[in-house]
C-alpha positions in Angstrom: 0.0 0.0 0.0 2.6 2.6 1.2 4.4 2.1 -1.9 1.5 2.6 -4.1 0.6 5.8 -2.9 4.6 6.9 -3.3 3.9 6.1 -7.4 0.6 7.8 -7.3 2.0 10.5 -5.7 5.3 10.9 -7.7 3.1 10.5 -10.9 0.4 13.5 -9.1 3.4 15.7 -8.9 5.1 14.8 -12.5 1.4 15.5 -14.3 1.5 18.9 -12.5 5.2 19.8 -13.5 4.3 19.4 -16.8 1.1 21.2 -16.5 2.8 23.9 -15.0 5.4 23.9 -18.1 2.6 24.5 -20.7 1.0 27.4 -18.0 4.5 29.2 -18.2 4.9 28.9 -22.3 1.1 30.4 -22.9 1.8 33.1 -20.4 5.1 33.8 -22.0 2.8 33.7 -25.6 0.8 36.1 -23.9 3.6 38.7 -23.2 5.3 38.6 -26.2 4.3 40.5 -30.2 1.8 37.9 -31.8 5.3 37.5 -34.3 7.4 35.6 -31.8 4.3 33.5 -30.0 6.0 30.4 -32.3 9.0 30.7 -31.0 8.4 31.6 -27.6 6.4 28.1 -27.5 8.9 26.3 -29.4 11.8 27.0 -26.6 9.4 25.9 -24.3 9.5 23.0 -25.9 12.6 22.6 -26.5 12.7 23.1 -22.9 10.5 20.1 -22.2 12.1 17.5 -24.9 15.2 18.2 -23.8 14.8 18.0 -19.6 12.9 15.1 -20.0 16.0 12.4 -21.1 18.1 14.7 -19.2 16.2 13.7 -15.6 16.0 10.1 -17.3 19.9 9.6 -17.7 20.4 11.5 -14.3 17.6 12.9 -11.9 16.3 9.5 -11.9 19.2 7.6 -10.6 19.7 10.4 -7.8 16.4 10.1 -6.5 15.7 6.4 -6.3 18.7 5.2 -6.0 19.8 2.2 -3.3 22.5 2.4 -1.2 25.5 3.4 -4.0 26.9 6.7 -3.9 24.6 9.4 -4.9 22.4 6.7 -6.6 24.4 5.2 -9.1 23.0 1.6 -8.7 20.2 2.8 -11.0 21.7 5.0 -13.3 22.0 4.6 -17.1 25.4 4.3 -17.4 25.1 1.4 -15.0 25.0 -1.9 -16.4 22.5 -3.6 -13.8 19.6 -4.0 -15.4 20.1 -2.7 -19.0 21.9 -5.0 -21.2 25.3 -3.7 -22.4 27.6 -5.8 -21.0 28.8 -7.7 -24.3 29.2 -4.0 -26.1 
């Protein structure tokens, strides 16, 4: 149970991160000459495809890693768990 509710609450707070993301580019529209809306929204994101993989190769690993240093049972360049061994 108590780890249910920590994934339904991590997922909660992800869903209003990105939320949030999309209120900050239309209000940034909304300040800016009708000319640069496009780009206003398309460093937003920018913004959002490329923090994404960045918290996936390293945000991740810090915050639910085990008992390694910092987290780095879990992160991508380690190879528990993802199959690169033989590369």
């Amino acid at each position: 149970m108590f780890s249910s509710v920590n994934t339904c609450w991590t997922l909660v707070g992800a869903f209003l991160v990105y939320f949030m993301q999309a209120g900050f580019a239309l209000c940034e529209a909304g300040f800016t000459r009708a000319k640069n809306t496009g780009n206003i929204l398309m460093k937003n994101m920018m913004d959002f495809c490329i923090g994404t993989p960045c918290y996936w190769l390293i945000g991740f690993g810090l915050m639910f890693g085990g008992t390694g240093k910092s987290g780095a049972k879990v992160y991508v360049q380690s190879t528990q768990g993802i199959h690169f061994e033989d590369v």
